[in-house]
C-alpha positions, 0 to 999 in steps of 0.5 A, spaced: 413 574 523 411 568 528 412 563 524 419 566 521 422 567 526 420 560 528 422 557 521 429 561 523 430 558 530 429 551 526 434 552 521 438 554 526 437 548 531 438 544 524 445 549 523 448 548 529 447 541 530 452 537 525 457 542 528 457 539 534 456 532 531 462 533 527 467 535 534 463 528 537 464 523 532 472 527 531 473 526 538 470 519 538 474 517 532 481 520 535 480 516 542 479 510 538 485 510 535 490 514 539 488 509 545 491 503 542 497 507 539 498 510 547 497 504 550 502 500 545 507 506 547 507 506 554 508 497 553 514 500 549 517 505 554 515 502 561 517 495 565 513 494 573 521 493 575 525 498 571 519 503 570 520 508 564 525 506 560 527 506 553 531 500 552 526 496 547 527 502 542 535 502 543 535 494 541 531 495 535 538 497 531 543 491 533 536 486 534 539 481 529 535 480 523 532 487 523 536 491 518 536 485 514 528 484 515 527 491 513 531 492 508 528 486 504 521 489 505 522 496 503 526 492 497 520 488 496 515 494 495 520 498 491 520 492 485 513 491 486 511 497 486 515 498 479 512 492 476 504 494 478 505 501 475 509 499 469 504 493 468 496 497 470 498 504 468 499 502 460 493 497 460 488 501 463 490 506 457 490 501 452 483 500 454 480 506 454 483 509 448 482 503 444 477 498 447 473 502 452 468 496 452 473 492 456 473 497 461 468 492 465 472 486 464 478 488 467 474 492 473 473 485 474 479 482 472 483 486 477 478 486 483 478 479 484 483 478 488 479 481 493 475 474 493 480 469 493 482 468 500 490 469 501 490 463 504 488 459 498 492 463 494 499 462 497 497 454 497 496 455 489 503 459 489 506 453 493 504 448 490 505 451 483 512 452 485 513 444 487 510 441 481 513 445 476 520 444 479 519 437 479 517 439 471 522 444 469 527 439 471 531 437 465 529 445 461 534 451 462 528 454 466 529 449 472 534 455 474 530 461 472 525 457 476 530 457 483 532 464 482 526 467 483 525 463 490 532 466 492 531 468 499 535 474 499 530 477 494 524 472 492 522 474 486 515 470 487 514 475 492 513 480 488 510 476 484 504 474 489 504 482 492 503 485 484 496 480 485 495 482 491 495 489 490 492 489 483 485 492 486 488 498 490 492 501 484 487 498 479 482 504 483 487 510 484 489 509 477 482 509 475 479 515 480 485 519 477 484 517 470 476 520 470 478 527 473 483 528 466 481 527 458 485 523 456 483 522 449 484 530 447 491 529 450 494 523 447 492 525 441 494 532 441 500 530 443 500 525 438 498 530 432 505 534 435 509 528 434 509 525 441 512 518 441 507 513 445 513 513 450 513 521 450 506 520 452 506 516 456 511 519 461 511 527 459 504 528 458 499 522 462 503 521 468 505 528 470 496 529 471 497 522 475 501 524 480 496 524 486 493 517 483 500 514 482 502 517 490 495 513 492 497 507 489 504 507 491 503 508 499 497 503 499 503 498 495 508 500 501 502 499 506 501 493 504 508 489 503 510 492 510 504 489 514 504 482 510 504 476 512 501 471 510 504 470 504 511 470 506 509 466 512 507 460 508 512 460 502 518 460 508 521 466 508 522 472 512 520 479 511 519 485 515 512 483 517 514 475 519 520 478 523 516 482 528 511 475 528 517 471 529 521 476 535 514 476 538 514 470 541 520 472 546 521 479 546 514 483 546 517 490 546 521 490 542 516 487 537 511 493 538 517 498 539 518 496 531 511 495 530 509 503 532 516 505 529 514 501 522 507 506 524 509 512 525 515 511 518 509 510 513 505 516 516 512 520 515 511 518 508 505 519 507 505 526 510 512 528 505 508 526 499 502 530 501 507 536 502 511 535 496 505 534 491 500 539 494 505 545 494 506 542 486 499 543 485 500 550 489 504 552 483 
């Protein structure tokens, strides 16, 4: 009985200490997050000499470039959203329905822009651009050439994210795709007389929304925080406009930069509404 109860009092001893471990490293991590964003918004909100005061929210709408700076990115993520899914999701397919020994090579086909710094991959897109104006010159693609550096929507910036992103929705897809079987539905929709197109869109993409809502909210992440890239090859994007506003209005720049915040968590937050009460029913 003695050493029952001595062996119930460890167990116990080992059952109640995760708990209070879990509500440390919980309250550690919130502080670790919610101070810097308290901090940032009490920056936004109060001036030594005018006290609390909500002027720098108020400038966001009529500071020149921001509508115009936003509207670009969130049109950017869209298109380059639209590309990587219509690019990834069908070859992913491919390869495990018809060439599952590949499945290692395009893992690491879609990873490496992982390694490759993005330093040096805007200065190969670059230089890429200048070469093969002065090549395409005297070629009908000289024009396609110029259009796609246009910048009231530079289509090489789609371009340069689709790489960019490749490896994030390379890993959602591919999480969503091991929880289905993806063989015994294709081919019992295509015994049914299932078009490839119907398959795709009726039968696959249906049991990949949480996958697709993944990949496309690490896509939208990532074309608003970029900068890089943008930066280099000249133009002026949401994440470029906060860098560029910066420099002679602080507030305003954290202002949109927790506005920005606080919209992709709104986003993500309806999405995972609105796919949890799908799954639900």
């Amino acid at each position: 009985m003695a050493a029952l109860t001595g062996l119930e009092r460890v167990s116990g001893t080992v059952t109640r200490r995760p708990k209070a471990w879990r509500g440390v490293v919980f309250a550690l991590a919130a502080a670790y997050f919610l101070v810097p964003l308290g901090t940032s918004v009490w920056y936004t909100i109060y001036t030594p000499t005018a006290g609390v005061s909500l002027s720098a929210y108020g400038e966001l709408l009529t500071a020149d470039g921001f509508v115009r700076s936003l509207s670009l990115s969130l049109g950017l993520a869209v298109a380059t959203i639209a590309v990587v899914l219509l690019l990834a999701l069908p070859a992913m397919l491919a390869v495990r329905l018809f060439a599952p020994g590949l499945r290692v090579v395009m893992e690491v086909l879609c990873t490496l822009p992982l390694v490759v710094p993005p330093i040096t991959f805007v200065a190969g897109i670059g230089t890429s651009l200048r070469n093969g104006t002065e090549v395409l010159a005297p070629t009908p693609f000289w024009a396609t050439l110029i259009a796609v550096q246009d910048p009231a929507f530079p289509v090489v910036l789609v371009l340069a994210y689709v790489v960019l992103v490749l490896p994030f929705v390379y890993r959602s897809l591919d999480a969503g795709l091991r929880t289905m079987d993806v063989r015994t539905l294709v081919e019992a929709a295509r015994n049914l007389g299932a078009s490839w197109p119907y398959v795709l869109v009726r039968v696959i993409v249906p049991n990949l929304r949480s996958a697709l809502a993944s990949a496309s909210f690490l896509t939208l992440a990532l074309v608003l925080g970029e900068y890089t890239v943008a930066s280099l090859l000249g133009y002026e994007p949401f994440a470029v406009w906060i860098v560029t506003v910066s420099g002679s209005k602080g507030q305003l720049s954290v202002a949109v930069s927790i506005l920005s915040l606080l919209l992709i968590w709104l986003l993500l937050l309806a999405v995972s509404t609105v796919f949890g009460r799908k799954k639900g029913k």
